[in-house]
N, C-alpha and C positions, 0 to 999 in steps of 0.2 A: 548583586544579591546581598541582603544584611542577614551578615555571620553572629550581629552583638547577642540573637537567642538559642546558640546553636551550641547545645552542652559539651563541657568535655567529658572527653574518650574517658570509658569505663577505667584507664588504668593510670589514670592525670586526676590530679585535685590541684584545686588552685594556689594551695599553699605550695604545693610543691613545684608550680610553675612559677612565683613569685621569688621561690628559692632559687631556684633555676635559672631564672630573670637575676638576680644579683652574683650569683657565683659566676658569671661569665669570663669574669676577667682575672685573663691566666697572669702566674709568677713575674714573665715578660713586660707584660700592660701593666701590671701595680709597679715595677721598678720603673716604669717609663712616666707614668703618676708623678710617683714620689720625684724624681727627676726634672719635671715640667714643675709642680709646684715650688720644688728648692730653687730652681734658678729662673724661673719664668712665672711664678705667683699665678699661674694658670689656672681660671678657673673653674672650667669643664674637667680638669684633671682631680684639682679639689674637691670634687662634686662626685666623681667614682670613686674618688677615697672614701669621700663620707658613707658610700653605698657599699662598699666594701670592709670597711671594716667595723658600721657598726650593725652588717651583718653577722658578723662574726663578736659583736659585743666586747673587743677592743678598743677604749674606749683609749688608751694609754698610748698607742701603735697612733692611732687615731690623733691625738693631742701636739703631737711632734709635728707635725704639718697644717695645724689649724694656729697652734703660734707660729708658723712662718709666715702663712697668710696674715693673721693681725697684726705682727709684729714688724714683720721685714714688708710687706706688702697693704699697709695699710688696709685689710679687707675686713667690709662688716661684716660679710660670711663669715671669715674666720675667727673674728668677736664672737660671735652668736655659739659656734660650734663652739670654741673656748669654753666657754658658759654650759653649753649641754655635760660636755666632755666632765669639766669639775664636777659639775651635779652629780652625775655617773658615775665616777671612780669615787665620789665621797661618799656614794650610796647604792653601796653592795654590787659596782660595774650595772647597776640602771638607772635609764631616764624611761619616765614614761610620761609626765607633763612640767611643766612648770611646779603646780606645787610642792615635787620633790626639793626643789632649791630648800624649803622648810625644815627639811628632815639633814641637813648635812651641819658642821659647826662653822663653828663664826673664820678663824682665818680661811677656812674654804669660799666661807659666805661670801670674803670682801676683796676674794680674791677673781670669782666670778663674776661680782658687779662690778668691779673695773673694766671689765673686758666688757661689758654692756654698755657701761658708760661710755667707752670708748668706740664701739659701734655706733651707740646710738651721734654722741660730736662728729660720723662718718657720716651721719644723716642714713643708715642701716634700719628700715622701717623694722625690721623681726625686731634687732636689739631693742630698739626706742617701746617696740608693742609689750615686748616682751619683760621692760623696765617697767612700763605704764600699769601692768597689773601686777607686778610684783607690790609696789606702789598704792595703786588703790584698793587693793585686796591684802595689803601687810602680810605678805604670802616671806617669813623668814625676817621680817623688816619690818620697822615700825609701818606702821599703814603714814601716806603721805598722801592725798587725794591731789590738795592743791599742786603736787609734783607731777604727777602719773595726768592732772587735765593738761599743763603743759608741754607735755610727752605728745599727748592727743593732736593738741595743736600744729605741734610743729608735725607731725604724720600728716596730717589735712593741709597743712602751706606747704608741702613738698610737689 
């Protein structure tokens, strides 16, 4: 039987199952996270961090383990999230697209696109995407077309 048209119960709304869906993981499971990510660059563990704390819009809690992963763990997840994370804490603890990078100042600006650049030489399709319209769209940054096609490129020869 398909349940996908089968409403929720008068006293569930979907937001509140989508909250429900991310609070799941008790005080135990996040030190067990945090734990896997410090010494094991884990990245199923990283990946409930990110859904844990920026439900909680800790963006800072959050950043402490996204430079483990880029830094100690070569990961372009954790470039990538580096990048959201600065965006965030530069602008009012929110991300809500890319074009925020615009609204934050210059040593946050070049301290995010390090961490992009560095995903993206991980060959990290988000960072390189996510460089490429920074790029052809001068979103915070001189606009650079000819950089952000080569961006392209190398996303397509992967």
């Amino acid at each position: 039987m398909d349940n996908s048209n089968i409403p929720l119960s008068n006293n569930q709304d979907t937001a509140k199952v989508i909250v429900d869906t991310a609070s799941v993981f008790q005080d135990n499971k996040i030190e067990e996270y945090h734990n896997n990510v410090i010494t094991k660059g884990d990245a199923l563990s990283f990946t409930k961090l990110i859904i844990h704390y920026e439900e909680k819009s800790d963006y800072k809690e959050l950043q402490k383990y996204a430079l483990i992963m880029a830094d100690k763990y070569n990961s372009g997840d954790g470039c990538s999230q580096v990048f959201v994370n600065i965006v965030a804490m530069n602008n009012n603890n929110e991300y809500y697209d890319i074009s925020d990078f615009a609204k934050i100042n210059n040593k946050a600006k070049n301290e995010a696109l390090k961490y992009l650049e560095k995903g993206a030489k991980l060959n990290d399709i988000d960072c390189m995407s996510m460089l490429s319209d920074i790029y052809r769209n001068g979103i915070g940054v001189e606009k650079d077309v000819k950089k952000a096609d080569e961006l392209k490129r190398k996303i397509e020869n992967l």
